[in-house]
C-alpha positions in Angstrom: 29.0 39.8 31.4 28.9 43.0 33.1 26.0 45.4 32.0 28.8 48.3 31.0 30.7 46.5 28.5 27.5 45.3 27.1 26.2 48.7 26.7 29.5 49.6 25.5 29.5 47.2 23.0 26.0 47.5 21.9 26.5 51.2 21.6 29.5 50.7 18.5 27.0 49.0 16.5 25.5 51.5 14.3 22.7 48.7 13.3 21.4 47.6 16.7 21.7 51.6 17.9 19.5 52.0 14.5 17.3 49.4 15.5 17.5 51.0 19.4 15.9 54.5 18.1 13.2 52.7 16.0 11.9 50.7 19.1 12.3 54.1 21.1 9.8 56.2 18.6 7.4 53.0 18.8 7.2 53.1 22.4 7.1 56.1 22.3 4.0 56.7 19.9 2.4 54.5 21.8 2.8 56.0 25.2 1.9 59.6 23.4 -0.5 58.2 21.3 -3.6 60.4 23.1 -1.5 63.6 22.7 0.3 63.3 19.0 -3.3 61.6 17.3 -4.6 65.0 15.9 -8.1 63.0 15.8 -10.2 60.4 16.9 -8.8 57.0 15.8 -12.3 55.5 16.2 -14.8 57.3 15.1 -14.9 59.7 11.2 -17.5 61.0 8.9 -17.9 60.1 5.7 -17.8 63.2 4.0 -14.6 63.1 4.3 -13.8 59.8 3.3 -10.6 58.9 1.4 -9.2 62.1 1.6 -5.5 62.2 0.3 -2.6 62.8 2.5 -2.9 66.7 2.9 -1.8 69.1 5.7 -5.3 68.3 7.2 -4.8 64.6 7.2 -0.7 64.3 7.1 -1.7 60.3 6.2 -5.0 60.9 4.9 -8.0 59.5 5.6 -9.4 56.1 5.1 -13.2 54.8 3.8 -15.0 55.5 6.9 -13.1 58.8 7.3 -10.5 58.0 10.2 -7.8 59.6 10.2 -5.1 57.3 9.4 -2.2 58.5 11.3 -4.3 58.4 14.3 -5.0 54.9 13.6 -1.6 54.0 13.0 -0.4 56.0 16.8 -3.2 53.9 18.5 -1.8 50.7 16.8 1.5 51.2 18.0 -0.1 50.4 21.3 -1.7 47.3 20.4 0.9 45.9 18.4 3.3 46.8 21.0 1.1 45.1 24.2 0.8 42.0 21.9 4.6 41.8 22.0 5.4 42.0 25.1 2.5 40.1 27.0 2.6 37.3 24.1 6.7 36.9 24.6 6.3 37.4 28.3 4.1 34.3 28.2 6.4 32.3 25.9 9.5 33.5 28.0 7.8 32.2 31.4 6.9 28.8 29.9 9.8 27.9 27.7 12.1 29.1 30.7 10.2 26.7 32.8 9.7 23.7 30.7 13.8 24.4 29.1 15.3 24.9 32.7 13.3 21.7 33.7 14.0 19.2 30.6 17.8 20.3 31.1 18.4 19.6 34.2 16.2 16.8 35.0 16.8 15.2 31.7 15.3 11.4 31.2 11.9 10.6 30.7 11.2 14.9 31.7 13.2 16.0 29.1 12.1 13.5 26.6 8.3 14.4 27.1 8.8 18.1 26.8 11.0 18.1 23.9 8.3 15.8 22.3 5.8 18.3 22.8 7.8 21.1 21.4 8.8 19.0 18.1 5.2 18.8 17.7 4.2 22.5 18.2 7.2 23.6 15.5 6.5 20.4 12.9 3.2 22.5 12.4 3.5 26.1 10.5 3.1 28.8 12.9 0.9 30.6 11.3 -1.7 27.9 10.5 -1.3 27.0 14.1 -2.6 30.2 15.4 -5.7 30.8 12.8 -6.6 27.5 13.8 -6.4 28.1 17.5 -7.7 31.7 17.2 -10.6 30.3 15.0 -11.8 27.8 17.4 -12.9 30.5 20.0 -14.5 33.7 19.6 -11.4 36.0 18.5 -10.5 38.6 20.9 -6.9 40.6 22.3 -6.7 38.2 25.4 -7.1 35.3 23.5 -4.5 37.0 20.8 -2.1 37.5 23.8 -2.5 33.8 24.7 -2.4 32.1 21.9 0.5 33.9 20.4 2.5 33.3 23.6 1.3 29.7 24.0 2.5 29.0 20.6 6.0 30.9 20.9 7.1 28.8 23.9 9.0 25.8 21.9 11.2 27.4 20.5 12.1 29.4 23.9 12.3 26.2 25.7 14.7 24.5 23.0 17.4 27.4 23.5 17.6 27.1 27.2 17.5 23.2 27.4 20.2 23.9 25.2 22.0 26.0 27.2 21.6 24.4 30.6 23.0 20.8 29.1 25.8 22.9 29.0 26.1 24.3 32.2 25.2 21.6 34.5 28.4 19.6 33.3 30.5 22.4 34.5 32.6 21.8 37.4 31.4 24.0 39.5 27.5 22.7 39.4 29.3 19.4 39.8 31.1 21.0 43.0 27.6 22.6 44.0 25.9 19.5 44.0 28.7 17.6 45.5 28.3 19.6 48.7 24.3 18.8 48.8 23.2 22.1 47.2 19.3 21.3 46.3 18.3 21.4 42.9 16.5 24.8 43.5 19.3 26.8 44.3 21.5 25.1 41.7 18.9 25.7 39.1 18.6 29.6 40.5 22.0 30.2 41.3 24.2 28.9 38.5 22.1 27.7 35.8 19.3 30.4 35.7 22.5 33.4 35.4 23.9 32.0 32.3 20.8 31.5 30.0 19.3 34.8 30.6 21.7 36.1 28.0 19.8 34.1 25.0 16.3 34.4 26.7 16.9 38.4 26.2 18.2 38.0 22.3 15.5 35.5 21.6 12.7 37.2 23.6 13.3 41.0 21.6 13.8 38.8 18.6 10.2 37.1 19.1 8.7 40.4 20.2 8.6 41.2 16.1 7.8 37.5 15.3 4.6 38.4 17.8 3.8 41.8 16.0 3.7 40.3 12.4 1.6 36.8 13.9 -1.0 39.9 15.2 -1.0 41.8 12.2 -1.8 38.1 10.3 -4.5 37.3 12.8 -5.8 40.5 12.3 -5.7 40.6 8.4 -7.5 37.2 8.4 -10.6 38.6 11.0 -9.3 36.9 14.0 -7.8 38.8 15.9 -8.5 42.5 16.9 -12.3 43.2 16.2 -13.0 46.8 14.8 -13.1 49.7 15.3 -10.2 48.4 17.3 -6.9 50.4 15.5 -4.5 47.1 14.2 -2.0 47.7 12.0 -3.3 44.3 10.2 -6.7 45.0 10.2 -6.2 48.8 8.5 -4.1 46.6 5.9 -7.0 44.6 5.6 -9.5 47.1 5.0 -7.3 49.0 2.6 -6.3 45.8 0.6 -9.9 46.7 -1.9 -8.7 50.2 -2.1 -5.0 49.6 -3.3 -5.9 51.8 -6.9 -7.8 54.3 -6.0 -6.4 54.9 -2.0 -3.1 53.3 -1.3 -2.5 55.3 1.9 -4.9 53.4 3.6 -2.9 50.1 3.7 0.4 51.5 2.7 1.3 53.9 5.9 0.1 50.4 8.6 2.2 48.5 6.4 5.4 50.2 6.9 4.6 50.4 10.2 4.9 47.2 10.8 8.0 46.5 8.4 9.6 49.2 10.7 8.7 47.7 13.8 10.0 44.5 13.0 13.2 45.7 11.5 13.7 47.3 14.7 13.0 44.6 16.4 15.8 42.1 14.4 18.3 44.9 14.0 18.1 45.7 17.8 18.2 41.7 18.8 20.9 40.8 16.8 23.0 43.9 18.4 21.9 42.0 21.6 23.2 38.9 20.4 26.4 40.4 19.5 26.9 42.2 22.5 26.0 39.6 24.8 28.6 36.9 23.0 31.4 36.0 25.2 33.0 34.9 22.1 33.1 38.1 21.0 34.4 39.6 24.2 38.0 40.4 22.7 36.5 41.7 19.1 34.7 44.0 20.2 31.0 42.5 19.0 30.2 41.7 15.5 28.5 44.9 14.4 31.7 46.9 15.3 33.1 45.9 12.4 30.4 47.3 9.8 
């Protein structure tokens, strides 16, 4: 499908536009984090400590004194580096491994897909604190681990999609005339699963913020005074009575973030449906 009519598509759904402007202002916070924090998201003082939301502090301040609304600018970036190196990983290796197990099929396809029933038949999250908690937590073990786990579900779609394909008559013709199984696999099968790599990749790049924000909640994943919108929950989750702010402003954060995430993916989805070609995309019709 031709980038245009996806873009036109994409742009009469009022969700996935909705869910377009909310990832916007988060990369965008993060990019301008070091110009829009009014203060150090690192260091505080204590006098000031728990300080209300006040034209001072427009989030207030949380037990160490840090501004919050630094902290939550400077998360933006972590959160959103965790997404995109994490599903980068996953994409690379489910692309891979899918691409591989679909075309080759047999004994290939049979040993991949066992080894990706056995990464989903255990929880995700579970899977990562125990991963996470077998090393000494840190972000580039975060990165990994997140991506490492992220790659079944990846490689499912496009084995998926490539069974499809490959019986086609034109792979059929391409192999006919001796066209090696590199530049079938490039040329004709790689083209038509980019679509659902894109929709599940922005899709996962939430699933990857929330799995940080749990690492991070638990201990295990960014280390203070590191800002993490899952660690400030964490350190506010004592203080709920007397200083909700502190966990409350992260939080939403990373409800938006996600619901940006989804509402933008699923517009993808929509807009990249051939199915849908002739109705327009199924957001138009909200």
């Amino acid at each position: 499908m031709h980038a245009p009519l996806v873009w036109y598509r994409l742009a009469r759904d009022r969700w996935a536009l909705a869910g377009l402007a909310i990832v916007v202002l988060m990369v965008l916070a993060a990019l301008l984090a070091p110009w829009l924090a009014p203060a150090d998201p690192v260091r505080g003082a204590l006098a000031r400590s728990l300080e209300p939301p006040s034209p001072a502090f427009l989030l207030g301040t949380d037990a160490q004194g840090r501004d919050v609304l630094s902290r939550v600018l400077y998360g933006a970036r972590l959160s959103l580096a965790v997404g995109l190196i994490s599903q980068s990983i996953a994409c690379v290796l489910g692309l891979a491994l899918g691409l591989v197990a679909g075309y080759y099929g047999r004994w290939i396809d049979a040993a991949v897909m066992r080894v990706a029933d056995v990464t989903l038949a255990f929880p995700s999250l579970l899977l990562l604190i125990a991963i996470a908690a077998a090393v000494k937590p840190s972000l580039p073990l975060v990165f990994v681990v997140i991506g490492v786990v992220g790659w079944a579900g990846m490689a499912r779609i496009v084995r998926g999609q490539v069974l499809v394909v490959r019986a086609l008559e034109y792979v059929q013709a391409a192999r006919a005339l001796g066209a090696s199984d590199t530049r079938i696999v490039t040329r004709h099968l790689l083209p038509n699963v980019i679509a659902p790599v894109v929709v599940a990749t922005t899709l996962g790049i939430g699933g990857a913020i929330m799995a940080e924000a749990a690492l991070s909640f638990v201990g295990l994943g960014a280390q203070p005074p590191t800002p993490s919108w899952g660690a400030m929950v964490s350190e506010g989750r004592d203080l709920l009575r007397v200083a909700p702010w502190v966990s409350l402003y992260p939080g939403l954060a990373i409800g938006c973030a996600v619901l940006g995430l989804n509402l933008l993916g699923d517009g993808l989805r929509d807009a990249l449906d051939v199915r849908l070609r002739g109705a327009g995309g199924g957001g138009a019709a909200l």
